[in-house]
C-alpha positions in Angstrom: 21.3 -32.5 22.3 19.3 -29.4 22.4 19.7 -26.1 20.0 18.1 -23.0 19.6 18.2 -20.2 16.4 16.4 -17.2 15.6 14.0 -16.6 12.6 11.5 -14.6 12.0 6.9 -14.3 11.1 4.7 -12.1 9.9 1.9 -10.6 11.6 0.7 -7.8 9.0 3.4 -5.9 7.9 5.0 -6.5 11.6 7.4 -9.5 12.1 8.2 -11.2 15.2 10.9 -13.4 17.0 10.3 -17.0 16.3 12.7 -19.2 18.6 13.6 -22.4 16.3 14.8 -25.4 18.6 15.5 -29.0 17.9 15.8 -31.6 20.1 17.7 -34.6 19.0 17.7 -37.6 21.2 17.6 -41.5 21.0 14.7 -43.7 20.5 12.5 -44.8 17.4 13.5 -42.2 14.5 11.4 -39.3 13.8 10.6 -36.1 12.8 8.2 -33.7 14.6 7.2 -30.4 14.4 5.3 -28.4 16.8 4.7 -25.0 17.3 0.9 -24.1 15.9 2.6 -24.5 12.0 0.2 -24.6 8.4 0.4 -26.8 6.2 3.5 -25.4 4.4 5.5 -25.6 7.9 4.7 -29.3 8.6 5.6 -30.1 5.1 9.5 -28.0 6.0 9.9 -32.2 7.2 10.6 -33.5 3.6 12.3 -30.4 2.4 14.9 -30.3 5.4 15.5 -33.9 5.2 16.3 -33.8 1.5 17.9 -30.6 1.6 20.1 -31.8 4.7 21.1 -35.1 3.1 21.7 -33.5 -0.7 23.8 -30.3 0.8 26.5 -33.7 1.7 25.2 -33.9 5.2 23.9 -37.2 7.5 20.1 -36.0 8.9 19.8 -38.4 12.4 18.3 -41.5 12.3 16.7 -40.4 15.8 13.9 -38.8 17.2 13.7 -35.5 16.2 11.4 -33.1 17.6 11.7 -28.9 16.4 9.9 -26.5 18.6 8.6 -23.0 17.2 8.1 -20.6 20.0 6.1 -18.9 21.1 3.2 -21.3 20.4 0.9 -19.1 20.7 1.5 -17.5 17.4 0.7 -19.5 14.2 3.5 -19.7 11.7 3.2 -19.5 8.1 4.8 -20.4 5.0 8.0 -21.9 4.0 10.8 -19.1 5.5 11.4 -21.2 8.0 13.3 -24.3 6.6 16.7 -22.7 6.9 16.3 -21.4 10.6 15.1 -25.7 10.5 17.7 -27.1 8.6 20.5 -25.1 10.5 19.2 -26.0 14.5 18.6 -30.0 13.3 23.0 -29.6 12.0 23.7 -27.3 15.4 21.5 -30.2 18.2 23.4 -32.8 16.3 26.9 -31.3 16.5 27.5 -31.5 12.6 28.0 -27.6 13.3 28.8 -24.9 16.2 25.8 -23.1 17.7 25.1 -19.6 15.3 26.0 -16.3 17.5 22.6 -15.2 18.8 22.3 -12.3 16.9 21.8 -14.5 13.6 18.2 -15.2 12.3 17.9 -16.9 9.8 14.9 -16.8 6.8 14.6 -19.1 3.7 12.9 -21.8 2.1 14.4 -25.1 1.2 14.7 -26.8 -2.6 15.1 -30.8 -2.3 18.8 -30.2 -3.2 19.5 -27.6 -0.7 19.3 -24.7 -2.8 17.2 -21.6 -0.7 14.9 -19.7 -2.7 13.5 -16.0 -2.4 10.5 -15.6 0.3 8.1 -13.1 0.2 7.9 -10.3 3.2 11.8 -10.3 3.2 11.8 -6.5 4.0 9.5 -6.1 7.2 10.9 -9.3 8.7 14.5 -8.1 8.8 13.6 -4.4 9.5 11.2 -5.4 12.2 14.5 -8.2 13.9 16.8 -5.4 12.9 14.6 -2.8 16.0 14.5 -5.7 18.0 18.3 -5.9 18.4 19.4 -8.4 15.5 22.3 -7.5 13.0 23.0 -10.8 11.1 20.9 -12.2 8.7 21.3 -14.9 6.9 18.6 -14.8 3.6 18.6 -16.5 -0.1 20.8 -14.9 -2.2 17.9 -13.5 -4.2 16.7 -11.5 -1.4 19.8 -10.1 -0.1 19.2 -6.9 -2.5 15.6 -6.1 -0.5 16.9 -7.3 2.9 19.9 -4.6 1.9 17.9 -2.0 2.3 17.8 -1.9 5.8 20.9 0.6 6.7 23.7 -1.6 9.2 22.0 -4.9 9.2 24.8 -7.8 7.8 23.0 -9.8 4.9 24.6 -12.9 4.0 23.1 -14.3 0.6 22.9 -17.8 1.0 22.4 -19.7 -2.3 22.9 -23.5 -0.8 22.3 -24.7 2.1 25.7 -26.5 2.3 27.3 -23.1 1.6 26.1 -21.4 4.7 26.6 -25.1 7.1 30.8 -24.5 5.6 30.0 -20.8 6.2 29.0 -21.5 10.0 31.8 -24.1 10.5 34.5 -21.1 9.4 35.7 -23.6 7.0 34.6 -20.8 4.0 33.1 -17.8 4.6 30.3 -15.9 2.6 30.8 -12.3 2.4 28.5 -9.8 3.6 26.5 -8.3 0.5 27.0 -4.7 0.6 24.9 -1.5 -0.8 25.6 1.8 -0.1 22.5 3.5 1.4 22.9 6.9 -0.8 22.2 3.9 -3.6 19.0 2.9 -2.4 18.0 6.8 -1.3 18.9 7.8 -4.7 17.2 5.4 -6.8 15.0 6.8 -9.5 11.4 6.4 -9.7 9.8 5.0 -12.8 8.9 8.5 -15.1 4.7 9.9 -14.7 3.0 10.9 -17.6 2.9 14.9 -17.7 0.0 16.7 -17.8 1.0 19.3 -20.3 -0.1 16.5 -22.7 -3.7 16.5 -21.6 -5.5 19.1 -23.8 -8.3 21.8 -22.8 -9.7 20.2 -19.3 -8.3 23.6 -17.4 -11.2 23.0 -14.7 -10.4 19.1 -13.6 -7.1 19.4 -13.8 -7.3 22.4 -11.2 -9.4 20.4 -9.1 -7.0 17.6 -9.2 -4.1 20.2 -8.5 -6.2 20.9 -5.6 -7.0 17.1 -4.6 -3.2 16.6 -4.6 -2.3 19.6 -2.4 -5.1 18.5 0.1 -4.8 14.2 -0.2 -8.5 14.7 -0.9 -10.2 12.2 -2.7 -11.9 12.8 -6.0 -15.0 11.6 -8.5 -14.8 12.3 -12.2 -17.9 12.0 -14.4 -18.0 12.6 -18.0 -18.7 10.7 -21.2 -16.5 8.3 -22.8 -13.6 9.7 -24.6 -13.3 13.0 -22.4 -9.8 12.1 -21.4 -10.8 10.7 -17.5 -8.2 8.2 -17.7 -5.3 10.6 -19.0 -6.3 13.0 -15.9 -5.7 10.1 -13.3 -3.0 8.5 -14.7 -0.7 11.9 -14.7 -1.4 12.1 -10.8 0.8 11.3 -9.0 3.5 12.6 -11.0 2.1 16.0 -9.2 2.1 14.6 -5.7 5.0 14.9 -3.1 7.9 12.8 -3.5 8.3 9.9 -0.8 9.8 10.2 1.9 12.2 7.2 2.8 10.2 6.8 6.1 7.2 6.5 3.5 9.2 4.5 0.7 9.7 1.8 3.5 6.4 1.7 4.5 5.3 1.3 1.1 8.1 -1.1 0.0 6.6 -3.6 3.1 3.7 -3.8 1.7 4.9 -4.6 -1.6 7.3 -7.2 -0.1 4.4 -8.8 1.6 2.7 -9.2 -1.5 5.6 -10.7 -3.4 5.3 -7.6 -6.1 8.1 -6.1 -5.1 11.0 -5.6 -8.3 13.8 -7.9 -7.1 16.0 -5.3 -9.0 14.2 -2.1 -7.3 13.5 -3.5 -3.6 12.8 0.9 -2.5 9.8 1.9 -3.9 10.8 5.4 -4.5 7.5 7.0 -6.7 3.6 7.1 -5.3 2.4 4.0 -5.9 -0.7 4.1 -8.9 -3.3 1.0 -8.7 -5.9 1.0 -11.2 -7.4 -2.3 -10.6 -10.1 -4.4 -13.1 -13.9 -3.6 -12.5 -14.4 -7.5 -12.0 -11.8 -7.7 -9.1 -13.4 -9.1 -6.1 -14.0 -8.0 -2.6 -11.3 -10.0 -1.1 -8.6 -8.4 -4.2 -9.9 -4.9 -3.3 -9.2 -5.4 0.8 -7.2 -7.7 1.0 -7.5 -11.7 2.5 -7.9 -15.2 1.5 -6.6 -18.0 3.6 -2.9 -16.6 5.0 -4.5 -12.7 4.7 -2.5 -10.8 2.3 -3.0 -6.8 1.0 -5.1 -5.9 -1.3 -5.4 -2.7 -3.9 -6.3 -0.4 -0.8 -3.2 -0.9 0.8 -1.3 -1.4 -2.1 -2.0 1.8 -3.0 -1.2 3.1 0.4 1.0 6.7 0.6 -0.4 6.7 -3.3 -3.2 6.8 -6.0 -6.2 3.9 -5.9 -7.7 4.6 -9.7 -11.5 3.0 -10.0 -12.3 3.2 -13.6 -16.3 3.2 -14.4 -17.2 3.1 -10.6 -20.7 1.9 -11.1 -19.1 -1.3 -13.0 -17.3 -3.0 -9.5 -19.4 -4.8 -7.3 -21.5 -3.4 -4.9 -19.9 -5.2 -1.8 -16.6 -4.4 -2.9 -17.1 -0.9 -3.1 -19.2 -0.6 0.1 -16.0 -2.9 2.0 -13.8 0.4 1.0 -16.2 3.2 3.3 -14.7 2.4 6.9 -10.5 2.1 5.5 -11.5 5.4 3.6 -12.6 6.8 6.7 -9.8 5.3 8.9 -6.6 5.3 6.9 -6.4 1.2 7.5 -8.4 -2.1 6.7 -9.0 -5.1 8.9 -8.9 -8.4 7.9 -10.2 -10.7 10.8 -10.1 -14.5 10.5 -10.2 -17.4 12.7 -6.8 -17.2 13.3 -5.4 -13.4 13.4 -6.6 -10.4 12.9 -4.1 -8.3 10.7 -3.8 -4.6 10.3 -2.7 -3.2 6.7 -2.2 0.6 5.9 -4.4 2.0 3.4 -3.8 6.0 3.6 -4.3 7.0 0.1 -6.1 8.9 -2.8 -9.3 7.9 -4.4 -9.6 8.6 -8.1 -13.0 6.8 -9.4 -14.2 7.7 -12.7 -17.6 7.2 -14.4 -19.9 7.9 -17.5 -23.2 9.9 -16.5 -25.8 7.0 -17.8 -25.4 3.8 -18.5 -25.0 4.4 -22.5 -22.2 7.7 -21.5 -24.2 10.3 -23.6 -26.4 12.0 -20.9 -25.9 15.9 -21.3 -23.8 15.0 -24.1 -24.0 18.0 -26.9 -23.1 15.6 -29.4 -24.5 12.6 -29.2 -27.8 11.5 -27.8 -28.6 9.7 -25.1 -30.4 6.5 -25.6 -31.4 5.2 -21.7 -34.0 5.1 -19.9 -35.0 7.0 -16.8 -34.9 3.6 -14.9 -31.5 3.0 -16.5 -30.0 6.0 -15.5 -31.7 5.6 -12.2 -30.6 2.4 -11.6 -27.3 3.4 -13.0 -26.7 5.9 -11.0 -27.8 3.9 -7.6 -25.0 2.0 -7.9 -22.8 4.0 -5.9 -24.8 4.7 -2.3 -24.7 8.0 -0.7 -22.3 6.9 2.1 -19.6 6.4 -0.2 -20.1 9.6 -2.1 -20.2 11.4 0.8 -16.2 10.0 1.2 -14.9 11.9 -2.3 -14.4 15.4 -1.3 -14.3 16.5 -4.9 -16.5 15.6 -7.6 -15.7 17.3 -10.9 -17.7 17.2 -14.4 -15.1 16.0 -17.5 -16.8 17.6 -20.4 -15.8 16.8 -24.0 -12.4 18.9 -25.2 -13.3 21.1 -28.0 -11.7 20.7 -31.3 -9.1 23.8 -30.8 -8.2 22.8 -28.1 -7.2 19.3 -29.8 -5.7 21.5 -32.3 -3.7 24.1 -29.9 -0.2 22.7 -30.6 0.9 24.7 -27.5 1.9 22.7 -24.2 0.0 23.2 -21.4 1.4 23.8 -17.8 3.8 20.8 -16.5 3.6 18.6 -13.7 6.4 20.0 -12.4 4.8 23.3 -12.1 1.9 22.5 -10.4 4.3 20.2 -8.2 5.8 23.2 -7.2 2.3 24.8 -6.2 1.1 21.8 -4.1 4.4 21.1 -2.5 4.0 25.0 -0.9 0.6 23.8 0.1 1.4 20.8 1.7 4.7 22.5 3.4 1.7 25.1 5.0 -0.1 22.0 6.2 2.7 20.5 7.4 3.8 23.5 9.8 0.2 23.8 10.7 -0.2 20.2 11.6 3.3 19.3 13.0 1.5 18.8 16.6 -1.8 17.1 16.0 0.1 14.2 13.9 -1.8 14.7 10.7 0.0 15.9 7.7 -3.1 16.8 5.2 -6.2 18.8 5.2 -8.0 15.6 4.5 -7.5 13.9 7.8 -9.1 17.2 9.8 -10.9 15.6 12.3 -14.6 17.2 13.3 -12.6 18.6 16.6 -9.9 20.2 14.6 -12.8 21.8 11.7 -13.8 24.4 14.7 -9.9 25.4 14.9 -8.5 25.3 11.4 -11.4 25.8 9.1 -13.3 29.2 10.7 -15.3 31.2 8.2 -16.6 34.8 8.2 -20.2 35.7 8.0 -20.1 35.8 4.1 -18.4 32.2 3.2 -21.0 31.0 6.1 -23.9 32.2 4.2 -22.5 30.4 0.9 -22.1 27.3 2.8 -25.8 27.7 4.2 -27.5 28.4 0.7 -25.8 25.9 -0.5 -26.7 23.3 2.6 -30.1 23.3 2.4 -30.6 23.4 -1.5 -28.4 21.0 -2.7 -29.5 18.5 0.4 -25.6 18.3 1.6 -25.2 15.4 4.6 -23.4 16.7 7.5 -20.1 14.7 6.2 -20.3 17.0 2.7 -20.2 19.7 4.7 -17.2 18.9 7.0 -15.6 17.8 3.2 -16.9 21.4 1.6 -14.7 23.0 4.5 -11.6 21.0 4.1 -11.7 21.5 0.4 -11.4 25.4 1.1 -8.9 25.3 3.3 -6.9 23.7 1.2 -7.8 26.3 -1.7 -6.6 28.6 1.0 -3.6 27.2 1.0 -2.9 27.1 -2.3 -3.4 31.1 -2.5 -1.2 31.2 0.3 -4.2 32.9 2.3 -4.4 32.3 6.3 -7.8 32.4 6.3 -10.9 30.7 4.5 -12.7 33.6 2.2 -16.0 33.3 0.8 -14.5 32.5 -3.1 -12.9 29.5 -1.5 -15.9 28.3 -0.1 -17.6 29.1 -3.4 -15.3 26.9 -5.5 -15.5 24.1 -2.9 -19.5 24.2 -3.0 -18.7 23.0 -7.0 -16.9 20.7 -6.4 -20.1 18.9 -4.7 -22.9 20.2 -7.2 -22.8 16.6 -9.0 -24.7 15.5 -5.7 -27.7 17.1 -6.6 -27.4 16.9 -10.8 -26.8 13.2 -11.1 -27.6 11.8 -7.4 -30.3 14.2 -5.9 
């Protein structure tokens, strides 16, 4: 007897229709499964059996052959044992045929319990476009799965459970969360920057970073409060959109670091990965290709504390999905797509020892040291930060000023009106930030009068600027521009861009 059920794959952070279907006939017993399956799929045969005959159940003593379709896609991982399990009990008439609108996603214990999968979230929103309404996931993962607004989740915590479920001999009720819920759960609370003392100039060039998504470099020597500055970030950036808050909560899923108890991620995600982390943590890979920092940072903040400490490759891996708003992952068997559109904060000392230019404590390297210090991070991926912004040490009455300086929620308010400018101004060319001005659209949203022009030149030819610094120099204005409210690029916003680039020439000229 022949059955067929729906489950579900990953290809990135898409999913795809995977046709289950078991064949049940006579002959020598056995247990086959074909379909292009890893490992973990061809090893679905001892957990179905065991979870088949534990759930009170009789698996066939007859050839058994399961089919995954379409072939031409591998399968990987464990989620399929249910959609297994349930087309084995269906071809052998233990159990009616599900409706066809059911998939099915879930890994099998040896006693029939179904544990949580990662990637719960893009596989049912991705069957959920494709037409599907029922799904049938572990009970764990029926709060993520939830999410997505009019699909029926049914929590399935044994396999028996959903087989009585299927038979209408006892039903499992659809679990239930209102979607105003899930819209209006909080974010976990940013660190304010009204507790960061003195430091007036970076944090107005991070106001500006966050009202233009550009990405920015601070150097300073240890103790300057670099850290504090990145950490209160994204408590000034834009709240997420749900459109966004999916996106990101995908990724997440994918990446099994999603809170079981939170499955919306709700706040701008802040990654602030190790300087040892390898290439393949920073991008993304290994063996079944999952994301790395970049696009776990994606629609957020991507924090590189001491730049010059992470390995060369790994930083040189991050110029093109800087560039591109996406990494590539190729391997032998797929190449997968991952977002990556976020905000670079990297922060480093200005020497090896931190005390170069230091007024209060002296510098003990080397000119090769600081040379070779310094050459650490190439020219090509400097060229990427927009901003780059000296930290200087904070001076004592400032430490002692027991006044609060301005709030996060006031400069919010400042770079929300910038990005709401941007917005209207971009609303046709599908870009939402001056940051992702392509070189066409710098001709038609970044003109200059004859005064910011001769800035820009002087500026050009004595500080060395690439041709990429100066398509960043003009973005950077315009979205000082924007902040003043002011149509049009004048010659003081060009002149505060032009610093935010003079580290080019001080400490890599």
């Amino acid at each position: 007897m022949l059955s067929k059920v729906n489950s579900v794959g990953l290809m990135g952070i898409d999913g795809f229709a995977v046709s289950v279907e078991a064949d049940v006939t006579g002959g020598l017993p056995g247990f086959e499964i074909v379909g292009l399956g890893d490992a973990a799929v061809k090893e679905a045969r001892e957990r179905v059996r065991s979870g088949i005959k534990n759930s009170g159940y009789i698996f066939p003593s007859k050839k058994v052959i399961v089919n995954m379709a379409p072939a031409s896609l591998r399968k990987e991982g464990a989620s399929y044992d249910l959609s297994i399990a349930v087309s084995i009990m269906a071809a052998t008439g233990q159990i009616p045929n599900p409706p066809e609108s059911a998939v099915f996603i879930g890994e099998l214990s040896l006693d029939g319990s179904v544990n949580h999968i990662s990637g719960i979230l893009p596989m049912v929103i991705s069957m959920f476009e494709k037409g599907y309404r029922d799904f049938y996931v572990p009970e764990n993962s029926a709060n993520e799965a939830a999410v997505v607004e009019n699909a029926n989740i049914y929590p399935v915590k044994k396999l028996s459970a959903l087989l009585s479920h299927l038979k209408d001999d006892e039903k499992i009720e659809p679990y239930v969360r209102s979607a105003q819920d899930i819209v209006s759960q909080k974010a976990d609370a940013f660190l304010d920057f009204c507790d960061v003392k003195g430091q007036e100039s970076a944090k107005r060039a991070l106001e500006i970073a966050a009202a233009g998504n550009h990405n920015v470099l601070l150097i300073g020597p240890p103790g300057t409060g670099k850290t504090m500055l990145a950490q209160r970030m994204p408590s000034i950036l834009p709240d997420l959109s749900f459109e966004e808050s999916l996106e990101v909560s995908k990724i997440h899923s994918i990446a099994g670091t999603l809170n079981k108890d939170a499955p919306l991620i709700t706040g701008r995600p802040f990654r602030n990965p190790h300087h040892t982390i390898s290439t393949v943590g920073l991008s993304g890979g290994g063996t079944v290709p999952k994301p790395g920092e970049l696009s776990l940072a994606h629609n957020g903040v991507l924090f590189l504390d001491e730049l010059p400490e992470f390995k060369r490759e790994a930083l040189e891996v991050m110029r093109q999905p800087l560039e591109d708003g996406k990494v590539t992952i190729s391997r032998v068997n797929a190449t997968l797509t991952y977002p990556c559109n976020l905000m670079l904060i990297a922060s480093m000392n200005p020497c090896k020892c931190g005390f170069l230019g230091d007024s209060r404590r002296h510098c003990t390297c080397t000119p090769n040291q600081i040379n070779r210090y310094r050459s650490k991070i190439s020219g090509p991926l400097l060229d990427r930060i927009d901003i780059q912004v000296e930290v200087a040490n904070v001076e004592y009455d400032d430490l002692n000023n027991e006044q609060k300086g301005e709030t996060s929620s006031k400069i919010k308010e400042r770079v929300n009106a910038a990005r709401q400018i941007q917005h209207e101004r971009y609303k046709d060319y599908g870009i939402y930030s001056n940051s992702q001005l392509t070189a066409g659209m710098l001709s038609e949203f970044c003109r200059i009068d004859s005064a910011a022009s001769d800035i820009l030149k002087l500026a050009f030819e004595r500080m060395g600027l690439s041709a990429r610094a100066h398509s960043r120099i003009l973005k950077v204005a315009r979205t000082i521009a924007d902040l003043a409210g002011q149509k049009d690029i004048k010659a003081e916003h060009i002149a505060e861009a032009v610093q935010y680039r003079n580290l080019d020439r001080k400490f890599f000229g």
